[in-house]
N, C-alpha and C positions, 0 to 999 in steps of 0.2 A: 586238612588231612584227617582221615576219617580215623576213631579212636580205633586202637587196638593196630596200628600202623607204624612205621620206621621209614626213616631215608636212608638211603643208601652210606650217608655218612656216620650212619648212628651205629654201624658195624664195625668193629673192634679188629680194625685188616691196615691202618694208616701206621708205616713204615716196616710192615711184615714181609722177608720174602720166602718164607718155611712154611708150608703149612701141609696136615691130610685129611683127606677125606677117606672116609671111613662108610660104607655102606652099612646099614643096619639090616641084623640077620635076621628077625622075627618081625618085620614091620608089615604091615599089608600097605604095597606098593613102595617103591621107592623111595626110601627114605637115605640124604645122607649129609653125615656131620660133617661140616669143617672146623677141623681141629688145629691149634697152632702146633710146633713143638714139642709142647711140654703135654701135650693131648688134651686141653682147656678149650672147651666148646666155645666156637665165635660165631658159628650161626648152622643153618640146614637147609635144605632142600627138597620137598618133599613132596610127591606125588601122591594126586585128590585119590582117597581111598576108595571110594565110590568108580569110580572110572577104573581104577586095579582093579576091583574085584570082574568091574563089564569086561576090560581086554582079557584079562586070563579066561575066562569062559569062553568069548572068543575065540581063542587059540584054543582051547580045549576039545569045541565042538568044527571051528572052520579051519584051524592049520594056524602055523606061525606067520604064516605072510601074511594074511588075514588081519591079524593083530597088531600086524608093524603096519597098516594103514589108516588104522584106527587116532582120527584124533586125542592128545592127552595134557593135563596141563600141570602146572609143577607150581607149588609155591616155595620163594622166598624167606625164611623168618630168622627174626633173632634167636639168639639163645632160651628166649623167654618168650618166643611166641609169637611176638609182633610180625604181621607183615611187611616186607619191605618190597618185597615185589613179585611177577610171575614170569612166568616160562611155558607160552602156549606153540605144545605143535601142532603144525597142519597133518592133512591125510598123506600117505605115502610111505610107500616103503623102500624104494630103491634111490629115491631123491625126497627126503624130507629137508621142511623150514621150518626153524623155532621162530619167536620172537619172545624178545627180553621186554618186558615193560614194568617200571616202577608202580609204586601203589598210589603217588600221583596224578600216572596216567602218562606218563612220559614212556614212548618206546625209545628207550637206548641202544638199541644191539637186533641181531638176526642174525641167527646160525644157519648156515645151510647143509644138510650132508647128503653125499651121495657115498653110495656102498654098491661094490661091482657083485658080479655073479660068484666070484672065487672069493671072497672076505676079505676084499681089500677098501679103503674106508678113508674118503677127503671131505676135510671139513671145513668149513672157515668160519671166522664171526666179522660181522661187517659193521661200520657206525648207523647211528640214523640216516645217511645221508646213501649208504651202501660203499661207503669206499672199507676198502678191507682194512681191520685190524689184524687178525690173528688167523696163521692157518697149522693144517697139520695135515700129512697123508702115510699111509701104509695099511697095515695087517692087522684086522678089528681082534687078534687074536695076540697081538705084542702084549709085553706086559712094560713096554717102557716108548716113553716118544716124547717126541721136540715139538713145543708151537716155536711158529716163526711171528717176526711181524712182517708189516707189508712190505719190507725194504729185504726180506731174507734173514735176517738175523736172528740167533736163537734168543726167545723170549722167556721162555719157563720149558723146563725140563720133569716130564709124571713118571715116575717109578711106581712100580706094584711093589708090594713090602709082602716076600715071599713067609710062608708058613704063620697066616694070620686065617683066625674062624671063619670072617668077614672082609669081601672084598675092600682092600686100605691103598690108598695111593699116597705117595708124597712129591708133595708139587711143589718145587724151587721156583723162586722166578729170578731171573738175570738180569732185569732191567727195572725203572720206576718208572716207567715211559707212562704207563697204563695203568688203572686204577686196578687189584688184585681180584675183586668180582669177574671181572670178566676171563682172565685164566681158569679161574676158579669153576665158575658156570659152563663153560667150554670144557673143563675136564669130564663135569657130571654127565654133559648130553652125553659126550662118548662114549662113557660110559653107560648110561643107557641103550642108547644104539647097539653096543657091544654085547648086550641081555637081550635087546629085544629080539 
């Protein structure tokens, strides 16, 4: 493993089911913390600042759709910087695909979202093999919602944490079924999606 890297186990998430995320308000491109409880930084997610600055021109000069077609990719890191993994998405706006891959090289996961003409918004993550993990569907404009796993069941529950400077969600999770990354990283694209 190449220096300045992390596995996915070296993330400080093993028996937690509390945690939020927290966008940062001055960041150039998507930046956001996961926070446990007590608000103690366990890791971030962060979008290549160089590709921020390309889509917002983008959208500046060709419109918002324009922008939401636009390839983008997201890292991974600890509290301290290390990579642990990325989040590349394809082109698309009305049906985009992430893919989750460790700094390994291991793809773990693949989000897919589709988003209708009226701001309604289904999303799933699926394993390496594609059989589904985790889904979720409604109004890109809630400020609260359920993933399921593939059996139906509620898995983790995201609330918006109203009258904060900065977009904060708190994501419960209901089950151990699943390793906490992958609720977690599923909350963020939505939230992305939900901006772009």
């Amino acid at each position: 493993m190449p220096v300045g890297t992390a596995r996915m186990e070296d993330l400080p998430l093993a028996g937690r089911t509390n945690f939020l995320l927290r966008q940062r308000a001055l960041a150039i491109g998507a930046t956001y913390d996961v926070l446990d409880e007590n608000k103690n930084a366990l890791f971030k997610i962060k979008q290549d600042s160089g590709q921020a600055v390309g889509t917002a021109l983008v959208g500046a000069v060709a419109g918002r759709l324009a922008k939401r077609y636009m390839k983008r990719s997201y890292r991974i890191l600890t509290a301290d910087d290390r990579e642990v993994g990325q989040i590349a998405k394809g082109s698309g706006a009305f049906k985009t695909a992430y893919q989750v891959t460790l700094s390994d090289g291991r793809v773990v996961a693949a989000i897919n979202v589709k988003r209708s003409l009226i701001g309604g918004l289904k999303a799933s993550l699926l394993d390496p093999t594609g059989k589904p993990m985790i889904s979720t569907k409604g109004n890109l404009i809630r400020r609260k919602y359920m993933m399921k796993d593939s059996g139906g069941a509620e898995l983790a529950r995201v609330t918006a944490k109203m009258l904060q400077i900065r977009d904060t969600y708190k994501v419960e999770l209901k089950t151990s079924t699943v390793h906490p990354i992958y609720p977690l990283t599923f909350a963020v694209i939505i939230d992305f999606e939900k901006d772009s």
